[in-house]
N, C-alpha and C positions, 0 to 999 in steps of 0.2 A: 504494500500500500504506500501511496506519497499523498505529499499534502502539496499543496499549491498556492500561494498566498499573492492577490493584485492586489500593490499597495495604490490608492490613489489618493487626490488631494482631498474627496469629500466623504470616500467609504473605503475598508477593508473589505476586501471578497477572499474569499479562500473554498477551495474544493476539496474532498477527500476523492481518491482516483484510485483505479487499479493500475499496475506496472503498465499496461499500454496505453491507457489515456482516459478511459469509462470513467464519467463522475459519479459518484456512489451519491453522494450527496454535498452540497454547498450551503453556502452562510454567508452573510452581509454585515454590519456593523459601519456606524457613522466613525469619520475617521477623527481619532484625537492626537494632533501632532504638537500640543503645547510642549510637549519635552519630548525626550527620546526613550528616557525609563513609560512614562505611560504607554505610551503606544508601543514599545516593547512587549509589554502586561498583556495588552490589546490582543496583540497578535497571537499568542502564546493562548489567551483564553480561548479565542476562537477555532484555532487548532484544538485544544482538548476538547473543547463542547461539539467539535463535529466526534472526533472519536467516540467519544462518550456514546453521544448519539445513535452511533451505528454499531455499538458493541465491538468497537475495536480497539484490541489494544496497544497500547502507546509500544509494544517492542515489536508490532507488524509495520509500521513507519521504517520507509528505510530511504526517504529522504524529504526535506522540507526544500520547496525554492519558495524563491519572493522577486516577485516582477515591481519595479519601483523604476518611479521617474524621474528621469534626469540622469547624473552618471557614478555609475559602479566600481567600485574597487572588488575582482572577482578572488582573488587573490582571500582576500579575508575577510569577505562578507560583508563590506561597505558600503552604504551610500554616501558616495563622496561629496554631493549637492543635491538636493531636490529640490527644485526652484517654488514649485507648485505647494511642496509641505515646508518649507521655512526652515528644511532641517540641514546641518551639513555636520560628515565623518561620524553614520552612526553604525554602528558595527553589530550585526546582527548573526554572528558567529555561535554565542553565548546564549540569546536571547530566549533559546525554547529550554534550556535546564534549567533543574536538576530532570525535568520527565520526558524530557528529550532525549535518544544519544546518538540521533543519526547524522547525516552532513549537512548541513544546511546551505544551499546556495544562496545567490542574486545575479538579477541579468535585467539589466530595461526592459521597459512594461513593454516595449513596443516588438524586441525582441521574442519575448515570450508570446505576443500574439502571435509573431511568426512561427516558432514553432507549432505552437497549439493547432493552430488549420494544417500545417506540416502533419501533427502525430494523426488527426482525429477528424479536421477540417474541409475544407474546401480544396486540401494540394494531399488528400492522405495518400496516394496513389502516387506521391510525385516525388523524386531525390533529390531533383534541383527545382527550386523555385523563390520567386520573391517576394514580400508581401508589402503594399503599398497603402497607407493607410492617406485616406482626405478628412481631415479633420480642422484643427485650427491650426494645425501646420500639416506638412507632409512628412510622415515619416516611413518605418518600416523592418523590415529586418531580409538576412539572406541567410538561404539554406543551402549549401553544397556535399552532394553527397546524402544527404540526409540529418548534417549535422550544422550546426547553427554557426556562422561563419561574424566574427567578429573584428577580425584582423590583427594586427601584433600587437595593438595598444588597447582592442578591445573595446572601439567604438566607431567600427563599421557600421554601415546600412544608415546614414544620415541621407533618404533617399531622396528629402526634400530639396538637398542643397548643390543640384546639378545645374549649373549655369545654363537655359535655355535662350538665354539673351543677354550679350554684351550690353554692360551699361543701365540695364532693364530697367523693372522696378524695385525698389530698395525693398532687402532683404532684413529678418528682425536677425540673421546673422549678423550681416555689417557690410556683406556681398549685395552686388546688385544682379537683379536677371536668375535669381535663383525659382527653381520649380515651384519650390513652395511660394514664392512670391504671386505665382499665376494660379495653381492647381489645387490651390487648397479652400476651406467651403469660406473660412475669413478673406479670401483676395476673391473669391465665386463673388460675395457679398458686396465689396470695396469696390468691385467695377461696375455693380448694378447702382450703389448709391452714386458712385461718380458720375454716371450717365442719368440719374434722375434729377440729379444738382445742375447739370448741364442744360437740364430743361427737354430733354426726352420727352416722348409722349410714352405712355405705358400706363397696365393696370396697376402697377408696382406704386404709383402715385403713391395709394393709398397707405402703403407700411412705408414710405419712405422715413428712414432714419429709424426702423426695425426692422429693418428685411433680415432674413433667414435663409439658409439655401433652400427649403424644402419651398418656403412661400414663393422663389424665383423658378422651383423646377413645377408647380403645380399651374404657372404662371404659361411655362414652356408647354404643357400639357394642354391648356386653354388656348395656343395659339397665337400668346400674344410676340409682337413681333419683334422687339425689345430685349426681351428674356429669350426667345430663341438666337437670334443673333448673339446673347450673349453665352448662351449655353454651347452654342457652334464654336466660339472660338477658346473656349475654355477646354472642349474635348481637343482640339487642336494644338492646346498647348499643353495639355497632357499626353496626349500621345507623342509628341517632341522626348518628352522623359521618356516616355517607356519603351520608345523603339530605341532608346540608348539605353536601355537598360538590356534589353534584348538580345541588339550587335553585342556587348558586352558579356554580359554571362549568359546569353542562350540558355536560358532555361524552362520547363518543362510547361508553368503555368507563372503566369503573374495572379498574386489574388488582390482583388481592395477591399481594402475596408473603410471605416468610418464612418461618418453621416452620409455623405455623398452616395457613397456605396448603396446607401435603401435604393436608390432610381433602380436599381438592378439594369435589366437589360436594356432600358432606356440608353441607359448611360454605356454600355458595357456594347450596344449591336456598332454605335459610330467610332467607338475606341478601336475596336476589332478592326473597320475598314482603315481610322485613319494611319495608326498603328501597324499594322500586318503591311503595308505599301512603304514603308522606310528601312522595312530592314531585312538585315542579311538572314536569308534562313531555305530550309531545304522544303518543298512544298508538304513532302508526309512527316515533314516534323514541327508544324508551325508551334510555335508558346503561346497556350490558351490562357486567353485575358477570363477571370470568372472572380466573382463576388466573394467573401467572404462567408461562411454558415454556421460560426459559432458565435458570434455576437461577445455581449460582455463576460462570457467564457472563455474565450481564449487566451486571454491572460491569464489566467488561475492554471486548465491543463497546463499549457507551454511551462508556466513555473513547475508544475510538476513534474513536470519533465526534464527538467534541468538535471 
């Protein structure tokens, strides 16, 4: 059995799992990051109360991971910075003793989603693949071979920050023309308010200065011509990353995730055409662009499978 623990900035989730990836069961908990002993506590009780729970006992654990955001010291169980939880150098090595005594890992939330669709997901079938999340940034993770690929220093897969455009628009990196600058649901957002402030006509009038991606893509769905035009060049500059991701590591499927991701095939039939025509590939082996199917579970699996 393994535990699984997505730490985020407003809740703890943790899954109890079998060795291949099956949730037995899961648990939530609002996140308490005023210190690092509390939410240490946190973590630890919610690991026992799933065990508890399912009549298992604490020496069938034969590993803890914890998917946390921002960046990882794997080495000895740190989070070195979580921007999102206020917290920096908390070391989670310790944290599940005295009734703990298996390994405990950490690996970015974003990673662990990668794995998670990797083990049990949307890519189970798959040994190379990459997972692209659109969210309020771009991020994601890479799997090679079947095994979660991090690089030397251990913070590959920044998928968001591939220069699509010299010069572009300003990135929250410090780069400019970065993907995430275009491809994500906050820049999907930033160019529908731009064009509404410009004096656009559109239905979007009406949330101006609350627009949403779901309210610009229900917008696209209605016809209006605004929001498709603007949905048109946003698949276009996503698919800019992903046929460089492609030529790059050819691999077996790309998955997305995120909010964006809900449009499903909406989003996913113009990617396929604009994408699959930029890049190098052999016709019976093309890389299937497909959604994500574990939702706010795949960070808990992937951590448990660390």
């Amino acid at each position: 059995m393994r535990l699984g623990i997505d730490l985020g900035g407003t809740s703890v989730k943790a899954a109890l799992c079998e060795e291949h990836g099956k949730v037995l069961a899961k648990k939530s908990i609002p996140t308490r990051a005023d210190d690092a002993e509390t939410l240490c506590a946190d973590m630890k009780q919610i690991a026992l109360s799933l065990c508890r729970g399912m009549g298992v006992s604490l020496a069938q654990i034969t590993g803890i991971g914890i998917g946390a955001p921002g960046s990882v010291d794997k080495a000895s169980c740190t989070l070195k910075f979580g921007p999102n939880l206020g917290l920096r150098d908390v070391c989670f090595a310790e944290a599940f003793l005295p009734e703990f005594h298996c390994a405990v890992r950490i690996e970015n939330d974003a990673n662990c989603a990668a794995l998670g669709e990797a083990t049990v997901g949307a890519a189970r079938d798959a040994k190379n693949m990459l997972m692209v999340t659109l969210g309020t940034g771009v991020g994601g993770g890479i799997i090679i071979d079947g095994k979660l690929y991090t690089g030397s220093n251990g913070i590959a897969g920044e998928m968001g920050h591939l220069v699509i455009r010299e010069d572009g628009e300003p990135c929250g990196c410090g780069r400019k023309g970065c993907l995430e600058a275009y491809a994500s649901a906050t820049a999907f957002v930033k160019f529908a308010e731009r064009a509404l402030a410009a004096g656009r006509e559109s239905s979007l009038q009406a949330q101006a200065g609350h627009l949403d991606a779901k309210q610009i893509c229900d917008a696209v769905d209605a016809g209006d011509p605004l929001a498709c035009e603007l949905f048109e060049q946003y698949c276009k500059d996503l698919s800019c990353g992903l046929a460089s991701y492609i030529n790059i590591f050819q691999p077996e499927c790309i998955v997305l995730g995120g909010g964006l991701a809900g449009y499903g095939e909406k989003l996913l039939e113009p990617l396929r055409r604009l994408t699959l025509s930029q890049t190098f590939r052999a016709d019976a082996n093309d890389t299937e662009l497909v959604c994500a199917s574990l939702g706010n579970d795949a960070g808990m699996i992937g951590a448990a499978m660390l």
